[in-house]
C-alpha positions in Angstrom: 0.0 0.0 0.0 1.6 3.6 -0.8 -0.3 6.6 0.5 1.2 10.2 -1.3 0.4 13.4 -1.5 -0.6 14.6 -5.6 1.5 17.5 -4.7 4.1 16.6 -2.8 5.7 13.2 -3.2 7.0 11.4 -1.4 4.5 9.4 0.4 3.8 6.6 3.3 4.3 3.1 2.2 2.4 0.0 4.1 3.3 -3.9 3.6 1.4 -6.4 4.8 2.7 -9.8 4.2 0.8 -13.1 4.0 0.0 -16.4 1.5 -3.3 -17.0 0.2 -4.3 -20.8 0.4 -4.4 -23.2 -3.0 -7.9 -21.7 -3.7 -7.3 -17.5 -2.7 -10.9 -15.8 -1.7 -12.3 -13.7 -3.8 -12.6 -10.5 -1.4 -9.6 -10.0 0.6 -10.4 -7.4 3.5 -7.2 -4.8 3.8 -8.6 -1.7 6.6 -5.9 0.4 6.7 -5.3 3.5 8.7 -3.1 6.5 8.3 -2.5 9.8 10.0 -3.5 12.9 7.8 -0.5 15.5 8.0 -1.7 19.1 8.9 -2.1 20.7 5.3 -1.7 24.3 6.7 -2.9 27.2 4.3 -3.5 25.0 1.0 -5.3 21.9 0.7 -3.6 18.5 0.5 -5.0 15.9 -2.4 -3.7 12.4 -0.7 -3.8 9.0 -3.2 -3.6 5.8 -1.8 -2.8 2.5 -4.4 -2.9 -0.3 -3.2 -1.0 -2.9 -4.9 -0.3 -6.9 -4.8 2.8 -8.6 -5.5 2.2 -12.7 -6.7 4.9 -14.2 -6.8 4.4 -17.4 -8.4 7.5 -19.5 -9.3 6.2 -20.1 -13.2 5.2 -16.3 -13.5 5.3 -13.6 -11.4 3.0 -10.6 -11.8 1.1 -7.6 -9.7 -2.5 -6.8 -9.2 -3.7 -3.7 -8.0 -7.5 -2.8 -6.3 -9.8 -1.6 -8.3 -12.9 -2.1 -6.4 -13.4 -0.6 -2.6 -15.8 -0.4 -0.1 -16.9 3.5 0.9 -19.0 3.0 3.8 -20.4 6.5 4.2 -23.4 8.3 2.5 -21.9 11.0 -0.6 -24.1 14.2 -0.7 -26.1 15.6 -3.4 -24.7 18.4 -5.5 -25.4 20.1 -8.5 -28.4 18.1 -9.1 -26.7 14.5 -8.8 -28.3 12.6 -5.8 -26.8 11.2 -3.3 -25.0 7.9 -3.2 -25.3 5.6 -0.3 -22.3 3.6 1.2 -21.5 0.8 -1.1 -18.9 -0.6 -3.5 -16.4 1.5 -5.5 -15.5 0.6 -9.0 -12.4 1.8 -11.1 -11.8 4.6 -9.3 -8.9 5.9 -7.1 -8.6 5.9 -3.4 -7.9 10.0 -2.9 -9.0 12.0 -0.4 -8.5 16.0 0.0 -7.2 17.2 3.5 -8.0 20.7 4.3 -8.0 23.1 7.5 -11.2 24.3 9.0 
């Protein structure tokens, strides 16, 4: 997992280290936490990819997510409606830090 800043890189890297059994899951739960730094005057636009690294002996490769869970209610605006908490597709994980 690498969290960065848009503006500023570089950013917060997270490992997390295990082996999936003969037959993986299909939905692998990864909650992860992180501290937003104080952004000061301007805002901060943070980006968090998370990334994993198979390493099978007849042919290694990387997957990355695509699909996340947001579990809180998005607002209305400019006429869209609102979007209940659900699941995420093909989307990024960022998330704008500002001062209030």
């Amino acid at each position: 997992m690498s969290v960065s800043s848009v503006a500023s890189l570089p950013g917060t890297s997270g490992t997390a280290t295990g082996t999936f059994p003969p037959i993986a899951p299909m939905l692998t739960f990864l909650p992860f936490v992180f501290v937003a730094p104080t952004p000061g005057v301007d805002p901060n636009l943070i980006e968090v990819n998370v990334t994993a690294d198979i390493t099978d002996p007849k042919q290694p490769y990387a997957a990355f997510a695509t699909n996340v869970f947001d579990p809180d209610t998005d607002p209305a605006f400019a006429g869209i409606p609102s979007t209940p908490p659900g699941w995420q597709h093909k989307l990024p994980l960022r998330y704008l830090i500002f001062s209030e």
